[in-house]
MDTraj code that builds the backbone (N, CA, C; nanometers):
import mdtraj as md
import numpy as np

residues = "UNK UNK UNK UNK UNK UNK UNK UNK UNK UNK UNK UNK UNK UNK UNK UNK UNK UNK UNK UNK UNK UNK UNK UNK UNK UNK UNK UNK UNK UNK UNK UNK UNK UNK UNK UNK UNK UNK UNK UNK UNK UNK UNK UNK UNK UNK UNK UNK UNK UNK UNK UNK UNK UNK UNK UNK UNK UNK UNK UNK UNK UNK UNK UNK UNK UNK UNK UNK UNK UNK UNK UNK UNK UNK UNK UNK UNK UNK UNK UNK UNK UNK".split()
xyz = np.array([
    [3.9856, -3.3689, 2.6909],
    [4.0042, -3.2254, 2.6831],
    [4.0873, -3.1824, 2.8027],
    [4.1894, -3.0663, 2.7606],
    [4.2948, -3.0173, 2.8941],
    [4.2651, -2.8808, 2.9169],
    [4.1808, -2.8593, 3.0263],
    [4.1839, -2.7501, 3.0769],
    [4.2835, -2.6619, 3.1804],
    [4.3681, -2.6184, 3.1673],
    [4.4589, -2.5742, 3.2609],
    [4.4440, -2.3915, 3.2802],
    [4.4008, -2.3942, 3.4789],
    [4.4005, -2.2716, 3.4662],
    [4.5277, -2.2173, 3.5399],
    [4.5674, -2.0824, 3.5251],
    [4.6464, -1.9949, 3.5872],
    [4.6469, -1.9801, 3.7607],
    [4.7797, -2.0429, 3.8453],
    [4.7473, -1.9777, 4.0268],
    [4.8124, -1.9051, 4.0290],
    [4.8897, -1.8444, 3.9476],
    [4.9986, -1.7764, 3.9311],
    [4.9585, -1.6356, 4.0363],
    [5.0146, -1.5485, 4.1168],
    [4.9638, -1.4480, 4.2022],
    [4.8749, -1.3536, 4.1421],
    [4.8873, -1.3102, 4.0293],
    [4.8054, -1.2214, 3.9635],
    [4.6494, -1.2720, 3.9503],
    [4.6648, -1.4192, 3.8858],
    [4.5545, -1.5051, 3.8681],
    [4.4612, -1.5116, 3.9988],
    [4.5369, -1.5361, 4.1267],
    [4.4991, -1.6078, 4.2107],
    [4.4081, -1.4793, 4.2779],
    [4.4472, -1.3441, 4.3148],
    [4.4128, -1.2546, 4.3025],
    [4.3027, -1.1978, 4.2230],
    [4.2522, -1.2592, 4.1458],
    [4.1975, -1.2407, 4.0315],
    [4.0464, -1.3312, 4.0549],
    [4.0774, -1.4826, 4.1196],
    [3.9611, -1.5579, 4.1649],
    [3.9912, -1.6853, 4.1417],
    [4.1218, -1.7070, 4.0778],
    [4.1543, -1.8226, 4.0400],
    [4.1280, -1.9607, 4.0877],
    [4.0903, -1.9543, 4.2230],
    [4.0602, -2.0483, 4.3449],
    [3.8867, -2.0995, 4.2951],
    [3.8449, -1.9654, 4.3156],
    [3.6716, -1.9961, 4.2855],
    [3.6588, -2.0081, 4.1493],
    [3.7624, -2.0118, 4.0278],
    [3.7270, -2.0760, 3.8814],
    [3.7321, -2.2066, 3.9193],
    [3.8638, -2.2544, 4.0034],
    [3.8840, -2.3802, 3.9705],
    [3.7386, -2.4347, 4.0290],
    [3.7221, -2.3920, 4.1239],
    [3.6423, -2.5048, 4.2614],
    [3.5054, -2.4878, 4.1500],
    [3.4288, -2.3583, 4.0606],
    [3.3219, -2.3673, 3.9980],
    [3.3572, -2.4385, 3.8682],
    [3.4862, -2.4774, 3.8399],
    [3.4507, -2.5595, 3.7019],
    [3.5130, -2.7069, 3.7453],
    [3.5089, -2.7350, 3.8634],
    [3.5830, -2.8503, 3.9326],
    [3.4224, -2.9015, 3.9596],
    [3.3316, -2.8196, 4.0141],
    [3.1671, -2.8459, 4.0157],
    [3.1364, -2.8497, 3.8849],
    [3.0726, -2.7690, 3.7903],
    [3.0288, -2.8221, 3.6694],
    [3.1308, -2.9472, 3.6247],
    [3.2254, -2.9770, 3.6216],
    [3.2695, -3.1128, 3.5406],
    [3.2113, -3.1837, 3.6117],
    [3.1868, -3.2157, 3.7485],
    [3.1049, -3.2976, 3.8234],
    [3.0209, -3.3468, 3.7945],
    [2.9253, -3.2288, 3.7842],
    [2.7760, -3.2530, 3.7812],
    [2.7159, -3.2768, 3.6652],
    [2.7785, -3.2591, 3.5415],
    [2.7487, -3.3162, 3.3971],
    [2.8346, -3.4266, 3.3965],
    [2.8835, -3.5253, 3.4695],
    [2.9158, -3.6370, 3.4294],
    [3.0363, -3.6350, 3.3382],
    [3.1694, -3.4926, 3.3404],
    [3.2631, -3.5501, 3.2560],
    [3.4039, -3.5182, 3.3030],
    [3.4319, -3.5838, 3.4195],
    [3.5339, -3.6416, 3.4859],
    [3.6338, -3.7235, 3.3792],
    [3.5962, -3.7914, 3.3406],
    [3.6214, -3.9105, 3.2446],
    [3.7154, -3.8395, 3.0745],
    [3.6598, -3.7311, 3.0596],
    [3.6472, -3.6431, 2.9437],
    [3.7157, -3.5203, 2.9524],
    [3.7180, -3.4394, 3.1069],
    [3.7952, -3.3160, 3.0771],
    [3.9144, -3.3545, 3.2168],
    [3.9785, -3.2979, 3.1830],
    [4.1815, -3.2982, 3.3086],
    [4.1820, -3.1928, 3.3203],
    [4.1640, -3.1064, 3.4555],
    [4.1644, -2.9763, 3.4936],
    [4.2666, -2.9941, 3.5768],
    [4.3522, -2.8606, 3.5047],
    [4.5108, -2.8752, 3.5901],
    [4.5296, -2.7239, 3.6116],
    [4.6576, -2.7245, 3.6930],
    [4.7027, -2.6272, 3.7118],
    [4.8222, -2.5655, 3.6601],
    [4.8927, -2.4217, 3.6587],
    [4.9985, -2.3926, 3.6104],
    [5.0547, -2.2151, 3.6401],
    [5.1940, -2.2055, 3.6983],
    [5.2559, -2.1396, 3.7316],
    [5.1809, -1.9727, 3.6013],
    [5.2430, -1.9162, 3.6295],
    [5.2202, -1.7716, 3.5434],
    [5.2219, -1.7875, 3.3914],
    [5.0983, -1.7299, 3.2969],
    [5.1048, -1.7531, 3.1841],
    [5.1906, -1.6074, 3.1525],
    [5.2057, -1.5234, 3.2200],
    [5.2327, -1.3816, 3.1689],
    [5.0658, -1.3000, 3.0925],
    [5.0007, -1.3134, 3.1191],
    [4.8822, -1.2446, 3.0742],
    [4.8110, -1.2245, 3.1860],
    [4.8928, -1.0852, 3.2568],
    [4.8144, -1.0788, 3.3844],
    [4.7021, -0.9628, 3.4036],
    [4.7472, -0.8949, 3.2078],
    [4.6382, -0.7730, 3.1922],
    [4.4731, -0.8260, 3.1990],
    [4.4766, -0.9473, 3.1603],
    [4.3521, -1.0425, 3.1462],
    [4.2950, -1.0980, 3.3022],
    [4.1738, -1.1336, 3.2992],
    [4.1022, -1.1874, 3.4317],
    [4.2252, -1.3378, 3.4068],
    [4.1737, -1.4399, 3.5048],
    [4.2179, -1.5531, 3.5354],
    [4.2221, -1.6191, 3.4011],
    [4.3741, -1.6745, 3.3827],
    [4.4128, -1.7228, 3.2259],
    [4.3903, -1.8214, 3.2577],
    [4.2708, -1.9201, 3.1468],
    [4.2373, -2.0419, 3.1202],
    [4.3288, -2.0832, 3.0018],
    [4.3244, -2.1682, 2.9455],
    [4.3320, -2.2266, 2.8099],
    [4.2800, -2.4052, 2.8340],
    [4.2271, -2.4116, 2.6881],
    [4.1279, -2.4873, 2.6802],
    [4.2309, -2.5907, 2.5552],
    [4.2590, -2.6657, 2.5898],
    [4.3830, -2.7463, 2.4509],
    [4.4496, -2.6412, 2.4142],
    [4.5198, -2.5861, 2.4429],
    [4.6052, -2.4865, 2.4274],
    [4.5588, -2.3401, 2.3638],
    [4.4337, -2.3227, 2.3879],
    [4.3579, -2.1774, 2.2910],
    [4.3335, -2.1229, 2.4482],
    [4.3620, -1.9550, 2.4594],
    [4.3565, -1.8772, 2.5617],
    [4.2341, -1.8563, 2.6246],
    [4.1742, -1.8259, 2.7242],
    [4.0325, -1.7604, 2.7613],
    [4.0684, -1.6916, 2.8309],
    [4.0428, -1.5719, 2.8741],
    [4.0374, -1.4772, 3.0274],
    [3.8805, -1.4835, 3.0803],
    [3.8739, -1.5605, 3.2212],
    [3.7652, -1.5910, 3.2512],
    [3.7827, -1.5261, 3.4206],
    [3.6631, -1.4917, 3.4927],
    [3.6542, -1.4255, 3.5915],
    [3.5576, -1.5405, 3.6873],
    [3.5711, -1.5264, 3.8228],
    [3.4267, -1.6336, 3.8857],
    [3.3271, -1.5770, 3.8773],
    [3.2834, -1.4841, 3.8074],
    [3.1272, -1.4301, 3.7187],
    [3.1543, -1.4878, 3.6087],
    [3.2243, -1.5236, 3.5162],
    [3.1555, -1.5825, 3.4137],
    [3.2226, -1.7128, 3.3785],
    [3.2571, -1.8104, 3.4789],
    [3.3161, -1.9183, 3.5406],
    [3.1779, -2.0077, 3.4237],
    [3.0748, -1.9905, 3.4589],
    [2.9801, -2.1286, 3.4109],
    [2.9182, -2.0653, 3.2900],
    [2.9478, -1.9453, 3.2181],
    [2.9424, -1.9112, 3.1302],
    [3.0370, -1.9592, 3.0212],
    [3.1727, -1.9748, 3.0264],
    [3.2368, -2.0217, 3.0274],
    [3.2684, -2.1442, 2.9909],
    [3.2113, -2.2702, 3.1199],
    [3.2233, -2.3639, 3.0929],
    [3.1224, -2.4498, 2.9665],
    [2.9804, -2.3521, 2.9719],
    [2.8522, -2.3795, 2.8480],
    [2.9574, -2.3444, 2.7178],
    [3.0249, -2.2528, 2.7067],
    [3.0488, -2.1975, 2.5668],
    [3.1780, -2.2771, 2.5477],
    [3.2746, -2.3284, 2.6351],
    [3.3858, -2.3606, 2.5645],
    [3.4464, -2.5321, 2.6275],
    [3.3772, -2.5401, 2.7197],
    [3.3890, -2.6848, 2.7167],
    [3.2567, -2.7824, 2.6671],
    [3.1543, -2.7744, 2.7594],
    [3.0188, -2.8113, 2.7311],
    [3.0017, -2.8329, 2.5855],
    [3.0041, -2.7469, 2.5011],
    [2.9874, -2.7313, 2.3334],
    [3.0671, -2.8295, 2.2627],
    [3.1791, -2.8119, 2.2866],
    [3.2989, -2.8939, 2.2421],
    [3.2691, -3.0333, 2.2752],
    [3.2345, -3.0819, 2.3664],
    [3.2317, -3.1964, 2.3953],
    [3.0661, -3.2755, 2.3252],
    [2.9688, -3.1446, 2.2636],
    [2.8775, -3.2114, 2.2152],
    [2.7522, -3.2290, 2.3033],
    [2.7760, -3.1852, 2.3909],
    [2.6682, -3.2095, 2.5155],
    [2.5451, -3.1028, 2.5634],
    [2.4566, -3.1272, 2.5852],
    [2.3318, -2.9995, 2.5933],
    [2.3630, -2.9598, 2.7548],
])
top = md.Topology()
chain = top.add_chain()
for i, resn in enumerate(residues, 1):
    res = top.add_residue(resn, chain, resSeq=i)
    for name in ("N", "CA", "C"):
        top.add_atom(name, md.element.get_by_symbol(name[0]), res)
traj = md.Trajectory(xyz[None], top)
């Protein structure tokens, strides 16, 4: 799975730092290093939105409040895992 979030200035502004570092921890700590590639990427242009995720290429606007909300509903699930 390719998670790539937004540092783009708007993003970064936004919390972009503390998405990565809280979903850089949950991939950790459930064991799926192996399973998800968390990357980075210049400006999506969706700067009306919190911090632009996309998840295999489908959009999220995610904030570091709902960072591990987030990661339960759209990675966690996907991958099959409790």
């Amino acid at each position: 799975m390719k998670v790539i979030i937004c540092i783009g200035s708007c993003c970064h502004l936004k919390g972009a730092r503390q998405v990565v570092k809280k979903l850089q921890f949950l991939i950790n700590e459930n064991g799926l290093t192996d399973l998800v590639e968390l990357g980075g990427t210049p400006c999506r242009g969706k700067c009306q939105y919190d911090v632009c995720v996309t998840v295999d290429d489908k959009f999220y606007s995610v904030s570091p409040e709902t960072a591990e909300q987030f990661f339960c509903e759209n990675i966690l699930s996907k991958l099959n895992r409790p």
